[in-house]
C-alpha positions as CSV (number, residue, x, y, z in Angstrom):
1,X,-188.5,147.6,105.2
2,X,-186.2,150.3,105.3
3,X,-183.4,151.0,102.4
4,X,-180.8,148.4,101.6
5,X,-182.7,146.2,104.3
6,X,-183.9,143.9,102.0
7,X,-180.0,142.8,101.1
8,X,-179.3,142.1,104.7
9,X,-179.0,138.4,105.0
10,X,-179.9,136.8,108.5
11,X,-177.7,133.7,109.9
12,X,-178.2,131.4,112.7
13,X,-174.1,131.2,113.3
14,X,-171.6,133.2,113.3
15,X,-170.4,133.6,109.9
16,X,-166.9,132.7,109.0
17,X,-164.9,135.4,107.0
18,X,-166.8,138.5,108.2
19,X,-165.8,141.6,110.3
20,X,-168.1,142.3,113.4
21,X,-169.3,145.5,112.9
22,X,-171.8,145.8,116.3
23,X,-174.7,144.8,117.8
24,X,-178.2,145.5,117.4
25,X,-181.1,145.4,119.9
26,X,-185.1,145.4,118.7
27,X,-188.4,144.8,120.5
28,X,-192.3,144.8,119.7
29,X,-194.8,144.1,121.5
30,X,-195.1,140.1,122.1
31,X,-198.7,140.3,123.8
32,X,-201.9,142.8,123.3
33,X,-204.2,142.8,126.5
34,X,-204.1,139.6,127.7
35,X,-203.1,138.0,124.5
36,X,-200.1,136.7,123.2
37,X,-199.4,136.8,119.7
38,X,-197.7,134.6,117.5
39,X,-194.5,134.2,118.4
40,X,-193.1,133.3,114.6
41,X,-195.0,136.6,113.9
42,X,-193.0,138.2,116.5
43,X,-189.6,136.7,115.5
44,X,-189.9,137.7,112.2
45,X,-191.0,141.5,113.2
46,X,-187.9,141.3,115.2
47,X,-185.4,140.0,112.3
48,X,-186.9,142.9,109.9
49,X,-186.1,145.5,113.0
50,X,-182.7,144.3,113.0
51,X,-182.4,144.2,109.3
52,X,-183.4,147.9,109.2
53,X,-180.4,148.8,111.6
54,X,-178.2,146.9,109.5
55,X,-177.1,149.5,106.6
56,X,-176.7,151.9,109.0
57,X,-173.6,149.9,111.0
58,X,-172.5,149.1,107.0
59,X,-173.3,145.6,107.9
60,X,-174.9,143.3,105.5
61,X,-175.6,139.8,107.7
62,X,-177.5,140.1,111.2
63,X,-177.2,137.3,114.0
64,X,-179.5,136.7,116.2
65,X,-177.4,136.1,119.9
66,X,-180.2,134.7,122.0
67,X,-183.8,133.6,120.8
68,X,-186.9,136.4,121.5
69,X,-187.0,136.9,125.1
70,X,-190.4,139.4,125.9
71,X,-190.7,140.2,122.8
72,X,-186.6,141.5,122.3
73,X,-183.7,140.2,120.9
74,X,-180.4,141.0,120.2
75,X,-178.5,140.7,117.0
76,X,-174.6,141.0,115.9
77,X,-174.2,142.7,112.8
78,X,-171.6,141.5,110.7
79,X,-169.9,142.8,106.9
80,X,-169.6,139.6,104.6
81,X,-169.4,140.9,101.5
C-alpha cells in the first residue's frame, strides 16, 4: 500500500457531506491462462489500487461506481474529512 493509503476509507454509497474530488480507474488481471482467479481476491486488489490513487487527488473515501467488470473498476474519489 502506498503512503496515506491506508487512511483512505472505501464506501458502497455516495457519502453525504463530502466534495467529489475525481474519479479513479484500476485493473489486474482477473484470469491467468485459462484460469480465473478469485474474484473477492480481485475486488480487493482493485479497492487497494484505488486506495493508492487516493492521496494523490487529496481524497480520503473511494467509491466504487460499478462492480469489477474484467477485472476493472472505476471509483469516485471523494474528501470527507
Amino acid at each position: 500500500m502506498a503512503p496515506g493509503a491506508k487512511e483512505v476509507t472505501v464506501v458502497n454509497g455516495q457519502p453525504a457531506g463530502c466534495e467529489k474530488r475525481g474519479e479513479v480507474e484500476v485493473s489486474v488481471k482477473d484470469s491467468v491462462a485459462f484460469y480465473d482467479r478469485n474474484p473477492l481476491r480481485v475486488q480487493e486488489e482493485l479497492e487497494t489500487l484505488a486506495r493508492n490513487e487516493a492521496p494523490g487527488m487529496g481524497a480520503d473515501t473511494v467509491q466504487p461506481l460499478a462492480p469489477p467488470h474484467d477485472g476493472g473498476q472505476r471509483f469516485a474519489a471523494w474528501k470527507c474529512k
